[in-house]
C-alpha positions as a LaTeX table, in Angstrom:
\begin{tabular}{lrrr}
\hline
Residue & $x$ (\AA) & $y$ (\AA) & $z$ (\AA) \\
\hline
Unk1 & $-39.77$ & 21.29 & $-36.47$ \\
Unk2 & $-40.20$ & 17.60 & $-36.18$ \\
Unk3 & $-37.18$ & 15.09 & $-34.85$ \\
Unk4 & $-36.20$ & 11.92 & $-35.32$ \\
Unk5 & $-37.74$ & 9.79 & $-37.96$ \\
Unk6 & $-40.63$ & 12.30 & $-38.46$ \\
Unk7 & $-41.00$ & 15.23 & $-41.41$ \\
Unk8 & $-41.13$ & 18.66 & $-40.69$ \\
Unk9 & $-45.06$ & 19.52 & $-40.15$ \\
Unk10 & $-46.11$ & 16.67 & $-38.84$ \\
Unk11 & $-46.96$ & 17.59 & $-35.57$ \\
Unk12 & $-49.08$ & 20.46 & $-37.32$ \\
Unk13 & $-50.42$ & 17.98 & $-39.29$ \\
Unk14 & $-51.18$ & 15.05 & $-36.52$ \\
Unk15 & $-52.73$ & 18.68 & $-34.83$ \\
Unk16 & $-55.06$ & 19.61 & $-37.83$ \\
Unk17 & $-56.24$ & 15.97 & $-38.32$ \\
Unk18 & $-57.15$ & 15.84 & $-35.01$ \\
Unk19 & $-59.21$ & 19.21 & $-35.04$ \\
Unk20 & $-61.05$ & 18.15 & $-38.35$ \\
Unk21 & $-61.57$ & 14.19 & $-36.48$ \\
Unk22 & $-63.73$ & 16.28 & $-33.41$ \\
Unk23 & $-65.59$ & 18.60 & $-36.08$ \\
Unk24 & $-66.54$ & 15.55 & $-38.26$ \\
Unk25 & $-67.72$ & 13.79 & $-34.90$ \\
Unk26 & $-69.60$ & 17.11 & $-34.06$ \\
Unk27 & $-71.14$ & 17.38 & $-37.46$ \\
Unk28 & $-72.75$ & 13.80 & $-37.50$ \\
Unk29 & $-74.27$ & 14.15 & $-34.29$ \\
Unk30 & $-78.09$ & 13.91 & $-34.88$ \\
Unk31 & $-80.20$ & 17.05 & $-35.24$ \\
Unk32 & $-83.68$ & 17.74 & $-34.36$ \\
Unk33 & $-85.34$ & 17.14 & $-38.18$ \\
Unk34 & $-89.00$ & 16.80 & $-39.61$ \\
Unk35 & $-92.04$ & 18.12 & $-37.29$ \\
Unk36 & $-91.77$ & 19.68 & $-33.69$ \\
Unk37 & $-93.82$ & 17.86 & $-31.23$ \\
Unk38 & $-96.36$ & 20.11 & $-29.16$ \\
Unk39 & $-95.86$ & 18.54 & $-26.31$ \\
Unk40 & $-91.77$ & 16.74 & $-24.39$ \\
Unk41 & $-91.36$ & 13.36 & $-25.17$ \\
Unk42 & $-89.89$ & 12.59 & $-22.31$ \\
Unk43 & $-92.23$ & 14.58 & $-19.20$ \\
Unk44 & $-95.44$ & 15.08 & $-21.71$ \\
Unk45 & $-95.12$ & 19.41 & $-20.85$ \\
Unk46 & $-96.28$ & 21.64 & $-23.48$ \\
Unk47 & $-93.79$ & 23.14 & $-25.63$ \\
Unk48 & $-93.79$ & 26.56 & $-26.16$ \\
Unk49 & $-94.25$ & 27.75 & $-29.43$ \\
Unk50 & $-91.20$ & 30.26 & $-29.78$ \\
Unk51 & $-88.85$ & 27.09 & $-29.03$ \\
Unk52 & $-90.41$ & 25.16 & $-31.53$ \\
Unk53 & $-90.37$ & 27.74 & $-33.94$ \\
Unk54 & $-86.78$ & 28.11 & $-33.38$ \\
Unk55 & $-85.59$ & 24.98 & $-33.34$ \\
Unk56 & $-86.78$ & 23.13 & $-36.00$ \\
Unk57 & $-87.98$ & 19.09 & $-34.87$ \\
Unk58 & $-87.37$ & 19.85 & $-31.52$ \\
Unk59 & $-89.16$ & 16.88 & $-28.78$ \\
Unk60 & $-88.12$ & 17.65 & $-25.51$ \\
Unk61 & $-88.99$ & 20.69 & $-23.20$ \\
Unk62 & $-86.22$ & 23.17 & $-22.07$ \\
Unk63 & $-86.01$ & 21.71 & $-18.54$ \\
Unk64 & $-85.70$ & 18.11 & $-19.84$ \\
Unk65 & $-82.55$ & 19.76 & $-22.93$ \\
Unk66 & $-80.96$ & 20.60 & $-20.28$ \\
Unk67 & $-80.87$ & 18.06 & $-17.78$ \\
Unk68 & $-80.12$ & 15.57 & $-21.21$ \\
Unk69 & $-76.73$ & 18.07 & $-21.37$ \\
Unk70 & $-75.79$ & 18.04 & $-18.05$ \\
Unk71 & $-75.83$ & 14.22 & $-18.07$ \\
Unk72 & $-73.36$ & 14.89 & $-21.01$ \\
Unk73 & $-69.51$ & 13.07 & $-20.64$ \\
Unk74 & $-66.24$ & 14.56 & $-22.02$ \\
Unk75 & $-64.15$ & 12.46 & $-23.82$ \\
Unk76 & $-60.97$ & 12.09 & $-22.45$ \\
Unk77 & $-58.91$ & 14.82 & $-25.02$ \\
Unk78 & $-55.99$ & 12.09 & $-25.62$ \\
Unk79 & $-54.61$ & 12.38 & $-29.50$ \\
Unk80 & $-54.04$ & 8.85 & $-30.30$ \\
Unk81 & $-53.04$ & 9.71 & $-33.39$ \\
Unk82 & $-49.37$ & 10.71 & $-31.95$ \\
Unk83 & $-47.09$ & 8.56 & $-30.72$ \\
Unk84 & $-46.00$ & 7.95 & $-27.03$ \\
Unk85 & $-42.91$ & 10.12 & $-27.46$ \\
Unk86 & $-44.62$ & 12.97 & $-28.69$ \\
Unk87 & $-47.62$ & 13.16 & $-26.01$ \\
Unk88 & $-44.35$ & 12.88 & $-23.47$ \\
Unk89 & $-43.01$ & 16.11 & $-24.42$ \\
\hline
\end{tabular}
């Protein structure tokens, strides 16, 4: 149920658009492609071969993944698609 000036679904719609906006975002993000290195790019450590059997491209050791993903930043969560009225409520 929508009020005012707006149609009925379109907070489920402002909703859904934002959903498929993150999943595009998340789908574009670069994956590992092409040949696995043997050794990290970044700390020169071997790389064993069960990780770069399972992940396909991969460059960077397991201790140097995940201090890359702890360095990661979450975006802030605001829909800007909505108006000011309807982020108030």
């Amino acid at each position: 149920m929508a009020g005012g000036w707006a149609r009925d679904g379109a907070v489920n719609e402002q909703i859904e658009a934002s959903v498929n906006d993150e999943l595009q975002r998340l789908k574009a993000r670069a994956q590992p492609t092409g040949e696995s290195l043997t050794h990290c790019a970044e700390c020169d450590e071997p790389i064993p071969e069960a990780r770069r059997a399972a992940i396909p491209g991969v460059k960077l050791c397991i201790d140097c993944m995940q201090e890359r993903d702890s360095a990661y930043q979450m975006r802030s969560g605001i829909n800007r698609r909505g108006s000011k009225d309807s982020q108030l409520k």
